[in-house]
Predicted model as a PDB file, atoms N, CA, C, CB and O in Angstrom, pLDDT in the B-factor column:
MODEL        1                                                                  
ATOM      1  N   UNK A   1      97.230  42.867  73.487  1.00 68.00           N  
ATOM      2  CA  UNK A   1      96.504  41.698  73.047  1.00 68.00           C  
ATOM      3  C   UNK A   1      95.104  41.760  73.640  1.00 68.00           C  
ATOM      4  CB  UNK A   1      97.236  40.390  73.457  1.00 68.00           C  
ATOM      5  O   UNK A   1      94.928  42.013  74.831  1.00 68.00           O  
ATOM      6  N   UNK A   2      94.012  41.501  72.699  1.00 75.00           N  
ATOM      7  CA  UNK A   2      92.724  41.192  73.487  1.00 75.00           C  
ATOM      8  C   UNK A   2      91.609  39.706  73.167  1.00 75.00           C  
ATOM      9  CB  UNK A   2      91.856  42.572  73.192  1.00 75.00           C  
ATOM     10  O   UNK A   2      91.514  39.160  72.068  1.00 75.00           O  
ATOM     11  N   UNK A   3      91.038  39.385  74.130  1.00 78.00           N  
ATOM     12  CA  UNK A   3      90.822  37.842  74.042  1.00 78.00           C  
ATOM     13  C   UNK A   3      89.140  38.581  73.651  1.00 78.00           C  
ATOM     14  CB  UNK A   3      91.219  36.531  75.809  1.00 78.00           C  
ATOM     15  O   UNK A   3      88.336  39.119  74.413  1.00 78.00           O  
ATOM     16  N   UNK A   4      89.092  38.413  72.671  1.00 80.00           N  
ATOM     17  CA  UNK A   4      87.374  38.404  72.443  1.00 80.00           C  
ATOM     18  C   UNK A   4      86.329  36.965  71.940  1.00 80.00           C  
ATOM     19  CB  UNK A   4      87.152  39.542  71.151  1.00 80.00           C  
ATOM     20  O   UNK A   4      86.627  36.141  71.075  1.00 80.00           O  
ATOM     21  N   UNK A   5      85.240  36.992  72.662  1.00 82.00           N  
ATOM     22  CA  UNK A   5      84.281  36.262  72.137  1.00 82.00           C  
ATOM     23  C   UNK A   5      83.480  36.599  70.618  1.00 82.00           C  
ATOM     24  CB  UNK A   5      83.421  36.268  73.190  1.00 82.00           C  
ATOM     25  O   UNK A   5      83.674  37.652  70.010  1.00 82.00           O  
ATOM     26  N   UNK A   6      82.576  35.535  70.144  1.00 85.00           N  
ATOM     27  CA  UNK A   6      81.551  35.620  69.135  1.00 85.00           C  
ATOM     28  C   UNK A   6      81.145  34.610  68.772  1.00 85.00           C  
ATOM     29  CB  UNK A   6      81.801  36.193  68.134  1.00 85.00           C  
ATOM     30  O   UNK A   6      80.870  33.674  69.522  1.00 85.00           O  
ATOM     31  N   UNK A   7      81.047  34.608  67.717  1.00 86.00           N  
ATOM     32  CA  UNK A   7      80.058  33.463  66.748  1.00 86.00           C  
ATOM     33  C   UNK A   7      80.162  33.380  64.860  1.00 86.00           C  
ATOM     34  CB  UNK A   7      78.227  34.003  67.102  1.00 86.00           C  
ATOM     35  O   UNK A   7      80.171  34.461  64.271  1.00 86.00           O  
ATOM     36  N   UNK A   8      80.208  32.533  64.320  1.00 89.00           N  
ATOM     37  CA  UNK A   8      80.553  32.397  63.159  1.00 89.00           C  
ATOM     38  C   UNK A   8      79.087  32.414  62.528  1.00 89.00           C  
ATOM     39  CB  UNK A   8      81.479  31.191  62.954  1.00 89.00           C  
ATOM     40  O   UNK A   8      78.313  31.459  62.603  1.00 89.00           O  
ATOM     41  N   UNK A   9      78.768  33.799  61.805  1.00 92.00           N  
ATOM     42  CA  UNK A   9      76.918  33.460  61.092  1.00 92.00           C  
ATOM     43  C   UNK A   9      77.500  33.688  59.342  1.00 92.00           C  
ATOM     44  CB  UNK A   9      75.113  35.271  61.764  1.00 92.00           C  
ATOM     45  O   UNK A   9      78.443  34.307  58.848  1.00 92.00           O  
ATOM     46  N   UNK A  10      76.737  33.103  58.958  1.00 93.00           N  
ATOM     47  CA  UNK A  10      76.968  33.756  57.612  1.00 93.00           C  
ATOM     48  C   UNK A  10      78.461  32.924  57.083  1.00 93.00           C  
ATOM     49  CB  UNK A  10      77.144  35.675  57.813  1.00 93.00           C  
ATOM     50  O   UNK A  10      78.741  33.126  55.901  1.00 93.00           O  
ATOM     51  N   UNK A  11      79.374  32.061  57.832  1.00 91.00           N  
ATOM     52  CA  UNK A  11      80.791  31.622  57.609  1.00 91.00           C  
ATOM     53  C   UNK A  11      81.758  32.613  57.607  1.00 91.00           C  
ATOM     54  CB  UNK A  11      80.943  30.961  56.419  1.00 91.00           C  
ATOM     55  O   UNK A  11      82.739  32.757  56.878  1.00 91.00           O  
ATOM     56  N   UNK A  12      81.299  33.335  58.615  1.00 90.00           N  
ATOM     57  CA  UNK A  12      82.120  35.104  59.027  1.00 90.00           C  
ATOM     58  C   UNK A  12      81.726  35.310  60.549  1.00 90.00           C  
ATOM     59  CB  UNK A  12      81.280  36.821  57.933  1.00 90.00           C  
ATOM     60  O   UNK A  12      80.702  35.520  61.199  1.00 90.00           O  
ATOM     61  N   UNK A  13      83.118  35.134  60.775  1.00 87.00           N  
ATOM     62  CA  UNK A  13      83.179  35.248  62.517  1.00 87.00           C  
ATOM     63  C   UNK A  13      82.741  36.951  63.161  1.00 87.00           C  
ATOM     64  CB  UNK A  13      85.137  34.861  63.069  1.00 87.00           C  
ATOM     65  O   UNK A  13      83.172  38.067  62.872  1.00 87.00           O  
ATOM     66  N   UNK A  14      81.969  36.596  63.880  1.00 89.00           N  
ATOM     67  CA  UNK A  14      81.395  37.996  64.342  1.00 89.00           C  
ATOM     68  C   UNK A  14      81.822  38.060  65.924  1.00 89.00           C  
ATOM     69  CB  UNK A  14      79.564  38.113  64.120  1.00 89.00           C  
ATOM     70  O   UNK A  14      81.600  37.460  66.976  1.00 89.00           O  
ATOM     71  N   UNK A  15      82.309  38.776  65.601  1.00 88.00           N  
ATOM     72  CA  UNK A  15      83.079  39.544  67.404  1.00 88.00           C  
ATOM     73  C   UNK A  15      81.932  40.405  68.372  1.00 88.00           C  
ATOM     74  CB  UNK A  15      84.610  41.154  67.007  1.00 88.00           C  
ATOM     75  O   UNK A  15      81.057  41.139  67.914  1.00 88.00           O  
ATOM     76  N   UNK A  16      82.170  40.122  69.792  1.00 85.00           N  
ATOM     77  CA  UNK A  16      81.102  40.806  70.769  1.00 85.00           C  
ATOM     78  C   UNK A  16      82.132  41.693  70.980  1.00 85.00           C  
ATOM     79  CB  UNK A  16      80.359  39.998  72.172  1.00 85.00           C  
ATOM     80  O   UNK A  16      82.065  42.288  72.056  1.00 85.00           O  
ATOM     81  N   UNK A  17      83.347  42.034  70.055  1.00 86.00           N  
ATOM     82  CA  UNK A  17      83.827  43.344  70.368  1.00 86.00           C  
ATOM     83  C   UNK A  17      84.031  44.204  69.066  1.00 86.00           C  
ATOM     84  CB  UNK A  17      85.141  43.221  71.166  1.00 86.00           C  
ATOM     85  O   UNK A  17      83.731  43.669  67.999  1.00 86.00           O  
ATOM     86  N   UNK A  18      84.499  45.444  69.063  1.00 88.00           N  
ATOM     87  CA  UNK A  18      85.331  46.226  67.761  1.00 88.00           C  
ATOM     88  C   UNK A  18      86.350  45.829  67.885  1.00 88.00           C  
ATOM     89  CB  UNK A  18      85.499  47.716  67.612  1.00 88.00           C  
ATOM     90  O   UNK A  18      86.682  45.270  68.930  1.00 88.00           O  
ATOM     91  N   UNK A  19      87.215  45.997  66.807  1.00 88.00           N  
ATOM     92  CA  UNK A  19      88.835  45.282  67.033  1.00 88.00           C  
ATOM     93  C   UNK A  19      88.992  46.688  65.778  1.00 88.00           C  
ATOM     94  CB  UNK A  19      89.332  42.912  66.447  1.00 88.00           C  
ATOM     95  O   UNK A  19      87.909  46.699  65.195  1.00 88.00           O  
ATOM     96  N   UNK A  20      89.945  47.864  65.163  1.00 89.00           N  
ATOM     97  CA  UNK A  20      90.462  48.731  64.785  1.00 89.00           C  
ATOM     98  C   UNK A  20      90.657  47.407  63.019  1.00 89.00           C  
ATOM     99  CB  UNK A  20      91.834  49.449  66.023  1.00 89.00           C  
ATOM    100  O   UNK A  20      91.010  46.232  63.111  1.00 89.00           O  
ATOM    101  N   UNK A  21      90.369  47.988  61.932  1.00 90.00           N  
ATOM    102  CA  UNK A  21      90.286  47.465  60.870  1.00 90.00           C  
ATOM    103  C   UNK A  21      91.970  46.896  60.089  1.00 90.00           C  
ATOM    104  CB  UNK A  21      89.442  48.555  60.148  1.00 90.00           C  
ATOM    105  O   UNK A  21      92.898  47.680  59.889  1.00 90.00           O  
ATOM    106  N   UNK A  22      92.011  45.538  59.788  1.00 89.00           N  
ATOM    107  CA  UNK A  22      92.817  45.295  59.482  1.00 89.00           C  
ATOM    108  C   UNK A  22      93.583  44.859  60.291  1.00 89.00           C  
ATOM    109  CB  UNK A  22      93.053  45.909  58.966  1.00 89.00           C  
ATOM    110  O   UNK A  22      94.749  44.702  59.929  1.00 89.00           O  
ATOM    111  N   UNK A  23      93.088  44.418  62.047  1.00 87.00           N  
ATOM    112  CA  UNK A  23      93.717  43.857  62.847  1.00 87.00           C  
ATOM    113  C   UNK A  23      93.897  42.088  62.535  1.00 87.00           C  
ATOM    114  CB  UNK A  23      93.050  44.297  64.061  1.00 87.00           C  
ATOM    115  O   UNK A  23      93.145  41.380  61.866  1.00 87.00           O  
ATOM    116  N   UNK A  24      94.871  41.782  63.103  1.00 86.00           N  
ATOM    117  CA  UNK A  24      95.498  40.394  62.793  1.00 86.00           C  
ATOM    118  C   UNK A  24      94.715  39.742  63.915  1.00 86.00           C  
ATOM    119  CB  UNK A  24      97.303  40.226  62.882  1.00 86.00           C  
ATOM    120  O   UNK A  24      94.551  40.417  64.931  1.00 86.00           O  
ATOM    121  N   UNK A  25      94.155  38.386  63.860  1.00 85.00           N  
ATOM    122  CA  UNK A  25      93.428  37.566  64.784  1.00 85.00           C  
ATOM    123  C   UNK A  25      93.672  36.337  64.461  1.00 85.00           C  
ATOM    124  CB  UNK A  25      92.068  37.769  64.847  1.00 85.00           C  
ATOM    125  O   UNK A  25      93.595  36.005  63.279  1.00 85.00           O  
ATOM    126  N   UNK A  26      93.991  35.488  65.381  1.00 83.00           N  
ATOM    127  CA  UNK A  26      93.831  33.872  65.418  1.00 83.00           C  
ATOM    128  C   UNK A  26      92.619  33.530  65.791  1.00 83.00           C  
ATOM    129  CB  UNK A  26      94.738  33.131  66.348  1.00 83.00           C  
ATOM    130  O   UNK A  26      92.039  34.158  66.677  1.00 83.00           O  
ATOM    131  N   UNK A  27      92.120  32.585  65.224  1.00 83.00           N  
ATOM    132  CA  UNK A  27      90.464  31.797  65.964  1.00 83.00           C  
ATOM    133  C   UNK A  27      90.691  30.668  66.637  1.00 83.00           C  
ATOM    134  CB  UNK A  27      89.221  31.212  64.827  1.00 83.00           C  
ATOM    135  O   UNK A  27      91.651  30.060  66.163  1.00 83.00           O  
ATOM    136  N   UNK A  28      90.284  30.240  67.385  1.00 78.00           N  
ATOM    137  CA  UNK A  28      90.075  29.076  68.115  1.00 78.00           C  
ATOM    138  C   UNK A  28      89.039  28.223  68.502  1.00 78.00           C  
ATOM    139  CB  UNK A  28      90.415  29.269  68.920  1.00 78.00           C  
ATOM    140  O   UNK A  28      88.708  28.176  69.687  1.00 78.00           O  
ATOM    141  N   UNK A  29      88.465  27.517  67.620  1.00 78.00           N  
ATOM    142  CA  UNK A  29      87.447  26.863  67.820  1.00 78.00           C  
ATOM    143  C   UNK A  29      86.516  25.807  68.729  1.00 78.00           C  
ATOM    144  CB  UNK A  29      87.596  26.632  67.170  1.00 78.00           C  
ATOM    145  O   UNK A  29      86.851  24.628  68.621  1.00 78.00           O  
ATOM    146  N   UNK A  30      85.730  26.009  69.343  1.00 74.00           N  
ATOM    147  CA  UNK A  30      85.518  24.648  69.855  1.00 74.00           C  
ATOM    148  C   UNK A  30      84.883  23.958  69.443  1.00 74.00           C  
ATOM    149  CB  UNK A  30      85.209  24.488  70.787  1.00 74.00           C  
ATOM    150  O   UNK A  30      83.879  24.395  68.881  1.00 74.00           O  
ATOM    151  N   UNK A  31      85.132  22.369  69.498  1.00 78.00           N  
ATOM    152  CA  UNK A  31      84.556  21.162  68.652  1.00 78.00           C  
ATOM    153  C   UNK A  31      83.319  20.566  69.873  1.00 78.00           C  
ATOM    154  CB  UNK A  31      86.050  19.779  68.181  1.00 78.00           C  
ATOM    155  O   UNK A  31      83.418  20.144  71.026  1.00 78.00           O  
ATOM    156  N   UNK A  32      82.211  20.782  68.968  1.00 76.00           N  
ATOM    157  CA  UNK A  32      80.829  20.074  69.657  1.00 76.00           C  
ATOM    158  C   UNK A  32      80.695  20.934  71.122  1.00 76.00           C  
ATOM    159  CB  UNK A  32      81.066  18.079  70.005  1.00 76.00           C  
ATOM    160  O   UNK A  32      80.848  22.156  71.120  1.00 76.00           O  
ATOM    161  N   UNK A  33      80.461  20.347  72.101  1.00 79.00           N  
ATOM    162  CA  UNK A  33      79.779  21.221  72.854  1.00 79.00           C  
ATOM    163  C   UNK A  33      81.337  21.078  73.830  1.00 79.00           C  
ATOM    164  CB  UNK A  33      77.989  20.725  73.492  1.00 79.00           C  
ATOM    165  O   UNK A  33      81.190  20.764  75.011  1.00 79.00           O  
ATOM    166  N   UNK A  34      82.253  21.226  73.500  1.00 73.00           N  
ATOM    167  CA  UNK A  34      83.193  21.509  74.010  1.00 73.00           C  
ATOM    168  C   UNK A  34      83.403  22.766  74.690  1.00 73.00           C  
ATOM    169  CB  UNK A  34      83.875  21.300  73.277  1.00 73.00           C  
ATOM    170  O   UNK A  34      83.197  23.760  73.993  1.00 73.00           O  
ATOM    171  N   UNK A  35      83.878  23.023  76.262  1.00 75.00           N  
ATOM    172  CA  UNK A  35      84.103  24.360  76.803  1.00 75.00           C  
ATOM    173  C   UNK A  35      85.392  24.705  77.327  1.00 75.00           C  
ATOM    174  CB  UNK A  35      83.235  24.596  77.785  1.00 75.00           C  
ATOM    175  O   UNK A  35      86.351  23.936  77.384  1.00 75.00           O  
ATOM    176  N   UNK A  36      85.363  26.141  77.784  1.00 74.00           N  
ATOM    177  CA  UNK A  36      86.820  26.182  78.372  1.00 74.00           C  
ATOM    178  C   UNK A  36      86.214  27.211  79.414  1.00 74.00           C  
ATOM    179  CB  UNK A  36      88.304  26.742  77.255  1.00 74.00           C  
ATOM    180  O   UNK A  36      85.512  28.200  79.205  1.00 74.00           O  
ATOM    181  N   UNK A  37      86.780  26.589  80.804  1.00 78.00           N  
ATOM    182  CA  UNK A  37      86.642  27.541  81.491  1.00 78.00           C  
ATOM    183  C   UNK A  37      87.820  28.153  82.486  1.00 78.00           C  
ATOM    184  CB  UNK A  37      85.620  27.200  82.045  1.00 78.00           C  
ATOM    185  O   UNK A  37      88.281  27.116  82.962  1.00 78.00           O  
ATOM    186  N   UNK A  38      88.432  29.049  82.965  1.00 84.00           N  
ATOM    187  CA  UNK A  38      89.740  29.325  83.585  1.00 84.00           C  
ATOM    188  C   UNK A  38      89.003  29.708  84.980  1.00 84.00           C  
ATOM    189  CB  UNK A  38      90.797  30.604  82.773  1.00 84.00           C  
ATOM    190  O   UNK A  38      87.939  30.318  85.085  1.00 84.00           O  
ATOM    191  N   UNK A  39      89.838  29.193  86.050  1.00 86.00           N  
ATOM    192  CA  UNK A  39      89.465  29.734  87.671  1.00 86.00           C  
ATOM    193  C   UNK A  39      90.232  31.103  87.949  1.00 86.00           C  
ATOM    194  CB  UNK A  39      90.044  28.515  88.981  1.00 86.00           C  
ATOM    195  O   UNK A  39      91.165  31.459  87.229  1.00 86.00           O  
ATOM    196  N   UNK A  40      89.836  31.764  88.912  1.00 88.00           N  
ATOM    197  CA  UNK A  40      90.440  32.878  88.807  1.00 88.00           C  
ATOM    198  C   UNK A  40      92.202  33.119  88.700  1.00 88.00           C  
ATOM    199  CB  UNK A  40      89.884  33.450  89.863  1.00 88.00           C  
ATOM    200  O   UNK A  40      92.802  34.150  88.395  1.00 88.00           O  
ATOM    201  N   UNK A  41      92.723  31.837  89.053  1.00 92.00           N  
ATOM    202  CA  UNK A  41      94.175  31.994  89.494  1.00 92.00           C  
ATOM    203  C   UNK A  41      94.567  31.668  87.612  1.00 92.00           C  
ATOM    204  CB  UNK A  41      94.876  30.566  91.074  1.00 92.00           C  
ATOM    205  O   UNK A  41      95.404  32.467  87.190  1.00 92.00           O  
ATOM    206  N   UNK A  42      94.209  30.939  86.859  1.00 91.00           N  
ATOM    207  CA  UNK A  42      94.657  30.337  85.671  1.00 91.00           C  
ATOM    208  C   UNK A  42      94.542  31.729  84.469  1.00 91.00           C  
ATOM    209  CB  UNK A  42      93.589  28.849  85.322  1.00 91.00           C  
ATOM    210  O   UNK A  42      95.441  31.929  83.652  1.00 91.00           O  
ATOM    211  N   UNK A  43      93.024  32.780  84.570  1.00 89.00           N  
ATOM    212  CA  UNK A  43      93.061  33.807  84.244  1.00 89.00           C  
ATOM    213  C   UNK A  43      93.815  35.086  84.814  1.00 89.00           C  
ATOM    214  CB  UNK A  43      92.091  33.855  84.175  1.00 89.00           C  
ATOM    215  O   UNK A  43      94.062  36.008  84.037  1.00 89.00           O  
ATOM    216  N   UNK A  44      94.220  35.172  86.274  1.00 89.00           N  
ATOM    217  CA  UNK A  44      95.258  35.967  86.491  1.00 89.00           C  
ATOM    218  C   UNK A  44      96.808  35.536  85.369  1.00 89.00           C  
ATOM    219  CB  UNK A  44      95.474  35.779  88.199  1.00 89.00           C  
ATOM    220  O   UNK A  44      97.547  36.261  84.702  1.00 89.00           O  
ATOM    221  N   UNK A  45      96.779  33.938  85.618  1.00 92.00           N  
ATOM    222  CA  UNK A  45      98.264  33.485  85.131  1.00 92.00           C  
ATOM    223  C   UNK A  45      98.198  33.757  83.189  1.00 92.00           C  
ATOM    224  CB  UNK A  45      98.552  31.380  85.686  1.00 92.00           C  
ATOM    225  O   UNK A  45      99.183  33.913  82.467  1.00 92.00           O  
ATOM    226  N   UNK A  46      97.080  33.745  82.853  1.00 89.00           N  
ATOM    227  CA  UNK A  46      96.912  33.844  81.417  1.00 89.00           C  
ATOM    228  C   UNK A  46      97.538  35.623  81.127  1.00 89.00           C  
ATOM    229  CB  UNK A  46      95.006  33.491  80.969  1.00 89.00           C  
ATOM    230  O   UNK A  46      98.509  35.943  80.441  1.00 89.00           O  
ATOM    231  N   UNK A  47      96.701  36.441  81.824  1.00 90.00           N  
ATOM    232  CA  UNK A  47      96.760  37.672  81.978  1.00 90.00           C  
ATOM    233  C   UNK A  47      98.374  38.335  81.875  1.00 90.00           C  
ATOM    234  CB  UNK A  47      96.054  37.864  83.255  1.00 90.00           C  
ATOM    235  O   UNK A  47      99.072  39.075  81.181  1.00 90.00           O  
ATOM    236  N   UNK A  48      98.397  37.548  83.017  1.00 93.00           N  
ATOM    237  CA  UNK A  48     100.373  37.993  83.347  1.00 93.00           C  
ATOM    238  C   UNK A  48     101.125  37.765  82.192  1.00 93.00           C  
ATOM    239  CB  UNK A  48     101.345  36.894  84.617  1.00 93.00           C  
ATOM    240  O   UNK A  48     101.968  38.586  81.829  1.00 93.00           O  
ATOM    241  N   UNK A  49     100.827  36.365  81.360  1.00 92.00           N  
ATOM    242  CA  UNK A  49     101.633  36.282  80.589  1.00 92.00           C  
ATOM    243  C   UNK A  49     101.630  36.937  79.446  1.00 92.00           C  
ATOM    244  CB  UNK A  49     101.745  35.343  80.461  1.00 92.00           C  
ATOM    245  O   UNK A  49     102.627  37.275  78.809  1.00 92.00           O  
ATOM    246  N   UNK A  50     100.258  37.167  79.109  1.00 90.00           N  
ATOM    247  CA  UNK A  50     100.333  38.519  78.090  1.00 90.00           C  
ATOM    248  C   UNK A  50     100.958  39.498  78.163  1.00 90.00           C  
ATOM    249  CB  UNK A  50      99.398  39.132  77.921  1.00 90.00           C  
ATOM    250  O   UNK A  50     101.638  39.950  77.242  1.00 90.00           O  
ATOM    251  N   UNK A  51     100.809  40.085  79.485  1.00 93.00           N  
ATOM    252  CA  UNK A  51     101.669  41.583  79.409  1.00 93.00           C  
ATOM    253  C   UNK A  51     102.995  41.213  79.883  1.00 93.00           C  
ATOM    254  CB  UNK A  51     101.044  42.930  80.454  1.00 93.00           C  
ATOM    255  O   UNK A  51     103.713  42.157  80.214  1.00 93.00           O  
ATOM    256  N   UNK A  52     103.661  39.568  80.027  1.00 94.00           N  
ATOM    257  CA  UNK A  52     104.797  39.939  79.913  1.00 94.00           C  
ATOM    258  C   UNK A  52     105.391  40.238  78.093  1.00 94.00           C  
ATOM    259  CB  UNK A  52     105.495  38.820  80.763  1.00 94.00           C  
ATOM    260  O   UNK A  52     106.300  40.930  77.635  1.00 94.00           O  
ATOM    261  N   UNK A  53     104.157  39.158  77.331  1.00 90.00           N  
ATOM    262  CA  UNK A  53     104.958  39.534  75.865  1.00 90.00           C  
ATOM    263  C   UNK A  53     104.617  40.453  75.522  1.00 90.00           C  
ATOM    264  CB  UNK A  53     104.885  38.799  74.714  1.00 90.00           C  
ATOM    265  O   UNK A  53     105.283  40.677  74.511  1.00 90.00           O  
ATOM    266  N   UNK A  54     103.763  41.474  75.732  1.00 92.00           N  
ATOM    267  CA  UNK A  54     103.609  42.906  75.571  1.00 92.00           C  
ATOM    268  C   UNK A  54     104.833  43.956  75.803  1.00 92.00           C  
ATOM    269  CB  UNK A  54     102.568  43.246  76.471  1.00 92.00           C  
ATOM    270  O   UNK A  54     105.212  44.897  75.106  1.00 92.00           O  
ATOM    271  N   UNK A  55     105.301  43.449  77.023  1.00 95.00           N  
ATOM    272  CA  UNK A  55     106.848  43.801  77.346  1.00 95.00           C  
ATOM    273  C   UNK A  55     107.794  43.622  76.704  1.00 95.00           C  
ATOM    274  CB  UNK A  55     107.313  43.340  78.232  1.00 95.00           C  
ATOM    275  O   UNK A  55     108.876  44.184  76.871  1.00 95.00           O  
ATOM    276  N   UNK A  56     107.490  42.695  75.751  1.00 93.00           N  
ATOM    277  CA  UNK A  56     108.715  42.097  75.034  1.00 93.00           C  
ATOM    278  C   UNK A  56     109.352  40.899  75.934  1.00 93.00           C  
ATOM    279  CB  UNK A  56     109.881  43.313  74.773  1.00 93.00           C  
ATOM    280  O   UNK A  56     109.961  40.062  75.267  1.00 93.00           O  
ATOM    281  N   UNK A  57     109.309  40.667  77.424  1.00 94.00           N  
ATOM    282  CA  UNK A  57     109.659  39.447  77.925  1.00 94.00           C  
ATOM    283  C   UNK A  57     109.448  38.242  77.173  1.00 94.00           C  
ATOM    284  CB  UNK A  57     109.084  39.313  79.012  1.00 94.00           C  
ATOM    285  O   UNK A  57     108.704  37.385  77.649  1.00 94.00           O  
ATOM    286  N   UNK A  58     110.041  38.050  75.985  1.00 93.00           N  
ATOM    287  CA  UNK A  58     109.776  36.456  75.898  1.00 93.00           C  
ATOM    288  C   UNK A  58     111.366  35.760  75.337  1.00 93.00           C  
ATOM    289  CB  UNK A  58     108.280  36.092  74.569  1.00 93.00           C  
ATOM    290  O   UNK A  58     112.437  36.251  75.694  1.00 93.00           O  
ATOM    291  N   UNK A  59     111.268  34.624  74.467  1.00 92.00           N  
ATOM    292  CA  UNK A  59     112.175  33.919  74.345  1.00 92.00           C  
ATOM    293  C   UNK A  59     111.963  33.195  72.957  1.00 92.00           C  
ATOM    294  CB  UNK A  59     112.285  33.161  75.495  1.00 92.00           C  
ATOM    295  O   UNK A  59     110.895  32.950  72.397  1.00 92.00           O  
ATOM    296  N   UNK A  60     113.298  32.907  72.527  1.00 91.00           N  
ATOM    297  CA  UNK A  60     112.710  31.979  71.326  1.00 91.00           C  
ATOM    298  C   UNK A  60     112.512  30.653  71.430  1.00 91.00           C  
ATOM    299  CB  UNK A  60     113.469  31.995  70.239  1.00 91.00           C  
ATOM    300  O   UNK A  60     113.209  30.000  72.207  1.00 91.00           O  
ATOM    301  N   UNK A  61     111.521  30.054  70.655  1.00 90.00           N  
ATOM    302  CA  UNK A  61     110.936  28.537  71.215  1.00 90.00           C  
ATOM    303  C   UNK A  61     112.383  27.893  71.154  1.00 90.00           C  
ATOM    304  CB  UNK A  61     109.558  27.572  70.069  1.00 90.00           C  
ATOM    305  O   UNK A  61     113.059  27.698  72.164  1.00 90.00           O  
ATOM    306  N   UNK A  62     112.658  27.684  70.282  1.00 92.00           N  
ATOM    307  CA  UNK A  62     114.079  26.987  70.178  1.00 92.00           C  
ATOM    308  C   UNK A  62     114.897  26.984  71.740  1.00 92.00           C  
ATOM    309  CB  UNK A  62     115.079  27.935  68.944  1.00 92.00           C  
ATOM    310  O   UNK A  62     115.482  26.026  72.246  1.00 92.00           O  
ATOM    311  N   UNK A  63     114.744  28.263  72.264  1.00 93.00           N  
ATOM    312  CA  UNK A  63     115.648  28.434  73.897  1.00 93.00           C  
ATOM    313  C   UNK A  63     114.751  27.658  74.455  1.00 93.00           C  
ATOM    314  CB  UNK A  63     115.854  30.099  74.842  1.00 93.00           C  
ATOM    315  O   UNK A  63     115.100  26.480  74.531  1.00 93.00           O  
ATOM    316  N   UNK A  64     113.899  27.867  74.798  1.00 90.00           N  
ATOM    317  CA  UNK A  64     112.264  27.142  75.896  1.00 90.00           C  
ATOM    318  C   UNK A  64     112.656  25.868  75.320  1.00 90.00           C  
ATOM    319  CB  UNK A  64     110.064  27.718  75.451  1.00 90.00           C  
ATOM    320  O   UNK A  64     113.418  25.402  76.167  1.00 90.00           O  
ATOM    321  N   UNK A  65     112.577  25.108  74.441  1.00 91.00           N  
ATOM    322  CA  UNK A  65     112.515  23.700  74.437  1.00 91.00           C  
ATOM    323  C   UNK A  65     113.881  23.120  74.740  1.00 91.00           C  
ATOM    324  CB  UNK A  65     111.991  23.206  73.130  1.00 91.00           C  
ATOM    325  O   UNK A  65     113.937  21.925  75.030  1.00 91.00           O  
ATOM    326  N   UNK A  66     114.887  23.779  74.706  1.00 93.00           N  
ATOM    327  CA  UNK A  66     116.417  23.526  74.842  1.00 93.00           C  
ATOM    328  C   UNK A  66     116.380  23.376  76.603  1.00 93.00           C  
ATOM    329  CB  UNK A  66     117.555  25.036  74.107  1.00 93.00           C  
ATOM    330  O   UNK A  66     116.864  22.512  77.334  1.00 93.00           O  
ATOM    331  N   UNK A  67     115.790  24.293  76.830  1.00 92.00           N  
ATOM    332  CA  UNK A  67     115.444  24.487  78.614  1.00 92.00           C  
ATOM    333  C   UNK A  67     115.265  23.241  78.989  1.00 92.00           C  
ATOM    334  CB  UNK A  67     114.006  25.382  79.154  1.00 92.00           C  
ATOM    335  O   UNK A  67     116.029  22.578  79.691  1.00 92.00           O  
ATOM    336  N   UNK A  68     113.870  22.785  78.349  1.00 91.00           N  
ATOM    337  CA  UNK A  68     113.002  21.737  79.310  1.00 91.00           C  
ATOM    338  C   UNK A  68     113.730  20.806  78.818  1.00 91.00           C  
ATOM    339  CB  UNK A  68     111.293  21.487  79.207  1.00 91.00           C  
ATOM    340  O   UNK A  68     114.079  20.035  79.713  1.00 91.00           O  
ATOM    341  N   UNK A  69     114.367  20.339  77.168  1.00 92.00           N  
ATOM    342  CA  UNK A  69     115.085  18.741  77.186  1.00 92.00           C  
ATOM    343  C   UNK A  69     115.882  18.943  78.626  1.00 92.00           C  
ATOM    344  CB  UNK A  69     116.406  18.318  75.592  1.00 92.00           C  
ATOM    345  O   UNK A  69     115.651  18.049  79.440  1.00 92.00           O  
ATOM    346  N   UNK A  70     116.717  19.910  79.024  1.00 92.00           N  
ATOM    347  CA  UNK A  70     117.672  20.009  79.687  1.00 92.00           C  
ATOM    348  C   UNK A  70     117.048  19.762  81.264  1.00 92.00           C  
ATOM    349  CB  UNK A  70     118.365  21.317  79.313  1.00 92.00           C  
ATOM    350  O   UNK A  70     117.654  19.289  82.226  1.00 92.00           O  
ATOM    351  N   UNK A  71     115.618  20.247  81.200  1.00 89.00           N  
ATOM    352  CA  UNK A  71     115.694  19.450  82.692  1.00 89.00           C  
ATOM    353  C   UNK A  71     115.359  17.976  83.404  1.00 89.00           C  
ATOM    354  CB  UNK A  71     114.968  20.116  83.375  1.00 89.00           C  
ATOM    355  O   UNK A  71     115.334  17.499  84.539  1.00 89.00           O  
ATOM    356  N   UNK A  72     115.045  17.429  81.625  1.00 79.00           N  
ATOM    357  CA  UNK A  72     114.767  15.459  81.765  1.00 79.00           C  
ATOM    358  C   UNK A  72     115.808  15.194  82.599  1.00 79.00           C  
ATOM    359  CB  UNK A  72     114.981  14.262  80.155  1.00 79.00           C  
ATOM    360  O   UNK A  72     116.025  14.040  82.968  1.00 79.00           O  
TER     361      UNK A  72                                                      
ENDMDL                                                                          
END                                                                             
């Protein structure tokens, strides 16, 4: 997985990276002068969790939400 920046010119999102043609991407927008910023511990924790689903470590939502009703 890779987290890239850009900018939408033209109503065509332009990447500050290459991404290999025909790659699949979600966008995420921000509204007005809205920001996001992560401290180093929240981008380590972002990080980790990628390469655990890179691993295949994950779960189906259905299990994860069965989890948490279960710990009300």
């Amino acid at each position: 997985m890779v987290i890239a920046s850009g900018r939408v010119v033209g109503g065509r999102v332009e990447l500050d990276t290459e991404l290999p043609e025909g790659t699949s991407v979600t966008v995420l927008a921000r509204e007005g002068d809205e920001t996001f910023e992560a401290d180093p511990e929240t981008d380590r924790m972002l990080l980790d969790s990628i390469a655990q689903c890179q691993r295949g470590e994950t779960i189906p939502l259905t299990q994860l939400l069965s989890e948490l009703r279960d710990r009300e």
